[in-house]
C-alpha positions as CSV (number, residue, x, y, z in Angstrom):
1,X,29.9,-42.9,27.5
2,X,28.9,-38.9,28.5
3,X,31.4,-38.1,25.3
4,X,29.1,-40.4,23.2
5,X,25.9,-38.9,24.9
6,X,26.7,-35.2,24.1
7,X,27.7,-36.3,20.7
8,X,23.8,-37.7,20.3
9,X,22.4,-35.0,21.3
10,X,24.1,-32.5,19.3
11,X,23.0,-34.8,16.5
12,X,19.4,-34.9,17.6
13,X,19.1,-31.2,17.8
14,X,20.5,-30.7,14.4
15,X,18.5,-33.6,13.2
16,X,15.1,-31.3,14.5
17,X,16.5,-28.3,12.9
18,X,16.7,-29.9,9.4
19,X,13.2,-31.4,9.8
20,X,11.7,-28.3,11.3
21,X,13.2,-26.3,8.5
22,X,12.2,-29.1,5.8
23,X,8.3,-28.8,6.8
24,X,8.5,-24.8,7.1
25,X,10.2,-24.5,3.6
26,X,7.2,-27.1,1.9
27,X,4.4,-24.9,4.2
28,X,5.7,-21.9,2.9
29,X,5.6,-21.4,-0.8
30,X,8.3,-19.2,-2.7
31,X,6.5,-15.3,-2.9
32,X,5.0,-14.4,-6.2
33,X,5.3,-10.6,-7.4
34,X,3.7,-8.1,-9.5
35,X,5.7,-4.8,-10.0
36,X,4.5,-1.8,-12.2
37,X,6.3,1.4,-12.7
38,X,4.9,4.8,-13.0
39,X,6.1,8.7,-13.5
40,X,5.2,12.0,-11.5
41,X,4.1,14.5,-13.7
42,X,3.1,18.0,-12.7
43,X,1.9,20.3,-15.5
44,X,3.8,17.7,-18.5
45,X,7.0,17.8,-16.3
46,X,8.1,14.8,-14.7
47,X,9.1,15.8,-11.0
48,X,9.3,11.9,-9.7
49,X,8.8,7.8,-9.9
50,X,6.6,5.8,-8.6
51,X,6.8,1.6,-7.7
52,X,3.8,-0.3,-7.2
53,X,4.1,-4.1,-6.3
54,X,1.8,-7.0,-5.3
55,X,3.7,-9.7,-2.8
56,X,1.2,-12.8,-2.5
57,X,2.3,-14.2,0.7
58,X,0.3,-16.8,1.4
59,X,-2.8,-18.1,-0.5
60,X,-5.3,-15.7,1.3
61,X,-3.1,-13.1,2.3
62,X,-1.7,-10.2,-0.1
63,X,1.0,-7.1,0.5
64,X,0.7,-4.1,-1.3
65,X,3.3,-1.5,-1.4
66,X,3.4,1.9,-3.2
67,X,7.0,3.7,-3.4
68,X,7.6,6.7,-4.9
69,X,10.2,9.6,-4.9
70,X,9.6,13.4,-5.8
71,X,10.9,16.6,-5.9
72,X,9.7,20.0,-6.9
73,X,9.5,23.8,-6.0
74,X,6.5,25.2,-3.9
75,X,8.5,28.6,-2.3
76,X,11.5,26.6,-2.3
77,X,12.8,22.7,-2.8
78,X,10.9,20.0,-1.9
79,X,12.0,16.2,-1.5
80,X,9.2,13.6,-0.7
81,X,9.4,10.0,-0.3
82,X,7.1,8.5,0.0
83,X,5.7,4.6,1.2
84,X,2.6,3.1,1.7
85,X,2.1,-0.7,2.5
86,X,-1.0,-2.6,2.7
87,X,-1.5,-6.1,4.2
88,X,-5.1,-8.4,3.1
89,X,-6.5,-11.1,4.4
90,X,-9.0,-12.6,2.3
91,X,-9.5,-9.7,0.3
92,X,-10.1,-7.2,3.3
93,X,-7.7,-4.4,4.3
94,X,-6.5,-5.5,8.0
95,X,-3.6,-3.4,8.4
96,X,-2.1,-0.2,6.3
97,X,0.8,2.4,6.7
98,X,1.4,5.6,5.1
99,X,5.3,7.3,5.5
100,X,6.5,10.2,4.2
101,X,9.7,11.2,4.6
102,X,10.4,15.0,3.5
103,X,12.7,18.1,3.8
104,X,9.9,19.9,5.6
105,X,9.1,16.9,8.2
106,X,7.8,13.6,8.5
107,X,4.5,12.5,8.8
108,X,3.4,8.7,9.4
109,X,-0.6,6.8,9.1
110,X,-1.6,3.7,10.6
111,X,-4.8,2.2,10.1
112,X,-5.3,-1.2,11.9
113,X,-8.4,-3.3,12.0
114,X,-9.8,-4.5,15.4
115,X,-12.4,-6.9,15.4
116,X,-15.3,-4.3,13.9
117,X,-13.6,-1.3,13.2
118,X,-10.4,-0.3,11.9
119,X,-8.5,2.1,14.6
120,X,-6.7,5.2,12.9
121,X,-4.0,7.3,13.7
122,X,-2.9,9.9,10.7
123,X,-0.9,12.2,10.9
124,X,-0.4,13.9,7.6
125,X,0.9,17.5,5.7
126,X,-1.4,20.0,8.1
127,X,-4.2,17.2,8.4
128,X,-4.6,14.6,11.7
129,X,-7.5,11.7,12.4
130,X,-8.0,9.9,14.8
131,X,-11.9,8.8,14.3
132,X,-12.8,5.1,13.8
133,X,-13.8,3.4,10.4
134,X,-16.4,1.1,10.2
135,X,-15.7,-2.3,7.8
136,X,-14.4,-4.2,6.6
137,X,-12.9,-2.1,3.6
138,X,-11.5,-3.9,0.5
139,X,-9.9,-1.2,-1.4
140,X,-7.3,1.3,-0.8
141,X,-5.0,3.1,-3.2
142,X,-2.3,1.0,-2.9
143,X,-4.6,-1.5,-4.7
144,X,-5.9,0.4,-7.1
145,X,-2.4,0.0,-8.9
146,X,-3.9,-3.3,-9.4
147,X,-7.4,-4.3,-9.8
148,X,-10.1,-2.0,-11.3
149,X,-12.6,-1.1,-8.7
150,X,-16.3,-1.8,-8.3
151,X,-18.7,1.2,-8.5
152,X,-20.1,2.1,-4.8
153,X,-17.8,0.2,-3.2
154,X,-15.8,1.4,0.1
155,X,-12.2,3.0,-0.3
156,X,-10.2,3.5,2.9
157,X,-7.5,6.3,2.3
158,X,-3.9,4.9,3.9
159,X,-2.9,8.3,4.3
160,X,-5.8,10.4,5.6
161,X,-7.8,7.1,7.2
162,X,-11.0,8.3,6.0
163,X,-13.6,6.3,3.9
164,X,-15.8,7.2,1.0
165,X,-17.9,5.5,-1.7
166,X,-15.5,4.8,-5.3
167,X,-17.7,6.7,-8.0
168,X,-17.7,5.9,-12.1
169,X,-17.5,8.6,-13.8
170,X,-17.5,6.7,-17.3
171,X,-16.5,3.4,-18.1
172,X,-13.1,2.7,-17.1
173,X,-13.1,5.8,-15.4
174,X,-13.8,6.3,-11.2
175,X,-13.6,9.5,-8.7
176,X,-13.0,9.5,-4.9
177,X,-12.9,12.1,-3.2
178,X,-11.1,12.3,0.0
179,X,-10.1,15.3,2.8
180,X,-11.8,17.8,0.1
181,X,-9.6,16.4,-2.8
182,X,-11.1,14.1,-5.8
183,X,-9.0,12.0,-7.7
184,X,-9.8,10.2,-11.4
185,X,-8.4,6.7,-11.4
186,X,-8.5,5.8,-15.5
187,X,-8.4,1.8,-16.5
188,X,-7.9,0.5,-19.9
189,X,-8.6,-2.7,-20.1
190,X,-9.0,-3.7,-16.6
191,X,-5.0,-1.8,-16.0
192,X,-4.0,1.4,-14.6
193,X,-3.3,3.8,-16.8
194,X,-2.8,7.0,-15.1
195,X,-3.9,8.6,-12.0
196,X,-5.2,12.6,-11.7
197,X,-4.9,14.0,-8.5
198,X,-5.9,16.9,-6.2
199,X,-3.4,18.3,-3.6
200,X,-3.6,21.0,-1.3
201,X,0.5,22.0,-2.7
202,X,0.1,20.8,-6.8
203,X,-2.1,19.2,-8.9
204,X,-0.5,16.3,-10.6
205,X,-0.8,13.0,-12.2
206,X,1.1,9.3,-12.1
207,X,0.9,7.4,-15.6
208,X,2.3,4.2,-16.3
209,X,5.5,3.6,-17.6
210,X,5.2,0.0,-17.7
């Protein structure tokens, strides 16, 4: 009889796995994902690549993520890689990280949002922050890859955690300019086509590959 009563209740908790996982695996819808590629240029030489995907998790709920890999020569080699992620709910930044991993040091940004504010630590290439942003913020860079902005709307840098209002320039065509630094963001047809940006080391620009 205690033979046949451990036997039944190995059965039972097996049983509750496969029903647990069963109602998990219908709650939880297979993840949808957009990717685009893009190439570093610096002065019509490609120095790098660039990945930009969309996850959507859940129905309200969407992951961006921005990797890219370059290397050129400012007094000597340099190797960047380079991630940023960016988690919305309900199409409002809650939670972003910025990594880069270089042969000069590493520098990482997080940018969390708590309750009416979004808390900042950055910690970037001979830049740091640690000053609140009010919100919530619905666009970042890593999003950009994605969806053409709306004039005068916020943009929270990943990287720098500093806010400032997205200017059109022309149609199709919008300036930020953060930490000193304005970038041109150029959409044709509602898509990314390329990206001009300031830097404190190189100019340069990401265009789409496809």
């Amino acid at each position: 009889m205690r033979k046949n009563w451990k036997t039944i209740r190995s059965k039972g908790r097996i049983l509750r796995f496969l029903i647990g996982f069963m109602l998990f695996s219908q709650n939880s819808p297979a993840q949808e994902a957009d990717v685009a590629l893009f190439e570093v240029v610096v002065l019509g030489i490609k120095i790098g690549e660039l990945e930009a995907s969309r996850d959507k998790n859940r129905k309200d709920s969407l992951v961006y993520e921005v990797n890219s890999q370059v290397k050129f020569w400012f007094f000597g080699g340099v190797d960047v890689r380079f991630q940023n992620r960016s988690f919305f709910l309900k199409d409002h930044i809650v939670k972003t990280t910025s990594t880069s991993k270089t042969n000069r040091g590493d520098f990482f940004s997080l940018v969390r949002w708590d309750g009416d504010h979004y808390q900042v630590k950055a910690d970037s290439y001979q830049f740091e922050n640690r000053t609140p942003v009010s919100g919530p913020v619905a666009w970042c860079s890593t999003k950009l890859f994605f969806e053409e902005p709306s004039p005068q709307d916020i943009f929270l840098s990943e990287v720098y955690g500093l806010a400032q209002r997205i200017i059109q320039v022309e149609p199709g065509v919008y300036e930020i300019e953060i930490n000193g630094n304005k970038n041109r963001y150029y959409y044709q047809s509602g898509k990314l086509d390329k990206i001009v940006l300031e830097n404190p080391i190189k100019n340069y620009q990401i265009r789409r590959v496809k």
